[in-house]
matplotlib code that plots the C-alpha trace (Angstrom):
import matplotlib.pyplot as plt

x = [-6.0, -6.5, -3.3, -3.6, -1.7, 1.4, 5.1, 6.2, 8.0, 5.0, 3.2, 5.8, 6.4, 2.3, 2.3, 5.6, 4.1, 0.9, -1.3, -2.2, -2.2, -1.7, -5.6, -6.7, -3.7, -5.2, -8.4, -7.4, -5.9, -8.7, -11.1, -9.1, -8.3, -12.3, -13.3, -10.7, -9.7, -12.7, -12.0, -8.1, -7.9, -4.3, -5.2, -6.0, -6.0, -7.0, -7.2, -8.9, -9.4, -5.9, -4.9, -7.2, -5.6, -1.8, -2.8, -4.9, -1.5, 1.5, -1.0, -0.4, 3.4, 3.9, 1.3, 3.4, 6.8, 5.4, 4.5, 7.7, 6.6, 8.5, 9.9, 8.5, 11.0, 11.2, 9.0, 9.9, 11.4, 8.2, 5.9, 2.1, 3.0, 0.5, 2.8, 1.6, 2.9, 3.7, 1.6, 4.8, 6.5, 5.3, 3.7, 2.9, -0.8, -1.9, -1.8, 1.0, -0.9, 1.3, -1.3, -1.8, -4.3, -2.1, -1.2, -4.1, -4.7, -5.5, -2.5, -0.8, 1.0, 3.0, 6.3, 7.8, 10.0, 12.8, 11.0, 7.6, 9.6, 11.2, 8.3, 6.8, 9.7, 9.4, 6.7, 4.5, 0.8, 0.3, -2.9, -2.7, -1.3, -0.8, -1.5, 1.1, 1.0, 1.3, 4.6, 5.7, 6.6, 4.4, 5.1, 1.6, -0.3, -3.4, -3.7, -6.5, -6.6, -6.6, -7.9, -6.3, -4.8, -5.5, -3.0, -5.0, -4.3, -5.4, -7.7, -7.4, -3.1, -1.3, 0.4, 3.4, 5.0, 5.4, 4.7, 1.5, -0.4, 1.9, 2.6, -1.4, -1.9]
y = [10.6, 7.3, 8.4, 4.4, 4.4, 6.5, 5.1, 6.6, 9.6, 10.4, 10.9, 12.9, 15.2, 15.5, 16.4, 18.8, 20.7, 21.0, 19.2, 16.2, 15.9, 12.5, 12.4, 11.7, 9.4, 7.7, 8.0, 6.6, 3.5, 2.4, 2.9, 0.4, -1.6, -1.7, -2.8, -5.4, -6.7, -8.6, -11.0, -10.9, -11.2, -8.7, -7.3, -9.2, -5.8, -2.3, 0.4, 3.2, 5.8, 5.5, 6.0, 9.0, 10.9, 10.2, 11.7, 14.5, 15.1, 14.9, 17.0, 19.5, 18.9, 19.6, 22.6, 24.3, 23.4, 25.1, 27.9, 28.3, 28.3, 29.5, 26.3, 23.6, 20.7, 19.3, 16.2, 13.1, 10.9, 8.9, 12.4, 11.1, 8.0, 5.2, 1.9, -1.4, -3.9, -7.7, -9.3, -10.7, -7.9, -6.0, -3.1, -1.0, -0.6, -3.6, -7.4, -9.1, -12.6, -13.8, -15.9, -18.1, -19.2, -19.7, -16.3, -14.3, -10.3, -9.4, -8.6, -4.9, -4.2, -1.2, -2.7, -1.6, -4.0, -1.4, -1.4, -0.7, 2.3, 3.5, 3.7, 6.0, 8.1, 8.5, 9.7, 6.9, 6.7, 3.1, 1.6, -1.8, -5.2, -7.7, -11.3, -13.9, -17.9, -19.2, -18.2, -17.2, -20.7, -21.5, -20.6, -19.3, -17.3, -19.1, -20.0, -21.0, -17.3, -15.7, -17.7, -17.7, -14.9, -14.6, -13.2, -10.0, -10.8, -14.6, -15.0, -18.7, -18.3, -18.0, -14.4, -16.3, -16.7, -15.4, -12.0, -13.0, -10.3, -7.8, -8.6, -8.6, -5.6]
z = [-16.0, -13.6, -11.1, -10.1, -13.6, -12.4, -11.5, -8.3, -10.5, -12.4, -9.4, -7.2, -10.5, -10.4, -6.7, -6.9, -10.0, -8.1, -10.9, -8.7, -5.0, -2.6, -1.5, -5.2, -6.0, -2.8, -4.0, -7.5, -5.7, -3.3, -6.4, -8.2, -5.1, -4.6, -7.8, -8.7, -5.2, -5.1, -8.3, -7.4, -4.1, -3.8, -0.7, 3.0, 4.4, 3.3, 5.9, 3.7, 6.2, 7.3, 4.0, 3.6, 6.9, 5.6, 2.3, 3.3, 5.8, 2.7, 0.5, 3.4, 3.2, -0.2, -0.4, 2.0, 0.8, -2.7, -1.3, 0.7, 4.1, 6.7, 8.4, 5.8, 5.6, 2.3, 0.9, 1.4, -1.0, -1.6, 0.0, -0.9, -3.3, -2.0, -1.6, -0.6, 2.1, 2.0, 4.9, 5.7, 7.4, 10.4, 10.3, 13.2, 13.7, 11.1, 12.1, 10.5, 9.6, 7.4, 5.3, 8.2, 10.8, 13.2, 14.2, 16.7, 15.3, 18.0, 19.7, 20.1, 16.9, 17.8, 15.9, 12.3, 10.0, 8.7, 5.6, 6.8, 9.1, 5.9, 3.5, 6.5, 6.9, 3.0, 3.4, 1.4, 2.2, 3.5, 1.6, 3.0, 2.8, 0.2, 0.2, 0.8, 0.8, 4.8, 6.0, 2.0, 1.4, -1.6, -5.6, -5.6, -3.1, -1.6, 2.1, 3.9, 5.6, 2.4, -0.1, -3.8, -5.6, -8.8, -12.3, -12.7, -16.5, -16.6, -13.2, -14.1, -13.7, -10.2, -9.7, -8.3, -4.8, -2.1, -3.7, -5.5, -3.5, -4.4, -8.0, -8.4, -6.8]

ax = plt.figure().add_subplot(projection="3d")
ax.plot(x, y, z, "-o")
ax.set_aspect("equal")
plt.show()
């Protein structure tokens, strides 16, 4: 079973039964990520050993909530399921580029959207961000910074705006 395949449920059924665990959903997801990302262009940024260290870290989490440890808080809502991020909203740790040449990376990071603070309080494993047109104000996503995302369906079709990254991915 590909767990890149899995909804959210499937997965955190899989990882509460014990018959799947966050590092090879993770593991799943950058091998898919690797070998499409190049002819779809979903993902501007993909920070795998990041990824790695969160899921090796909820795999922990739920292997001691199974076996009742003394003092284990419950998983998360969304314990080990990897999740994506829109390059439009900041993410502490990642540059925030927003599709666009204009903004330098290399400034400090250190600042969460409430989503992006959410998803980690859930417990998701970040994988990366997603692709958006400059500023999220095209129908399709291409930008000079990012290039053109393709319909993973019909690479010759648009995957839409300003969520073409995500949708692809």
């Amino acid at each position: 079973m590909d767990l890149a395949d899995c909804s959210a449920g499937e997965l955190l059924a899989l990882f509460r039964s014990g018959a799947a665990s966050p590092r090879e959903a993770t593991r799943d997801c950058l091998a898919r990520i690797a070998r499409l990302n190049p002819h779809i262009n979903a993902f501007c940024l993909v920070d795998e050993d990041f990824a790695l260290v969160q899921a090796h870290q909820r795999e922990q989490r739920w292997q001691a909530w199974r076996s009742k440890a003394a003092g284990s808080p419950p998983p998360g809502p969304l314990e080990g399921v990897p999740v994506s991020i829109k390059d439009l909203l900041l993410t502490r740790g990642w540059p925030t580029l927003r599709g666009s040449r204009c903004i330098d990376p290399a400034q400090p990071w250190e600042v969460d959207a409430p989503a992006s603070a959410r998803l980690r309080e859930a417990g998701a494993v970040l994988l990366g961000k997603t692709t958006t047109p400059e500023f999220g104000c095209k129908g399709e996503t291409a930008s000079s910074l990012s290039g053109v995302t393709c319909n993973p369906w019909d690479r010759l079709r648009t995957s839409g705006g300003s969520s073409g990254g995500a949708a692809a991915a």
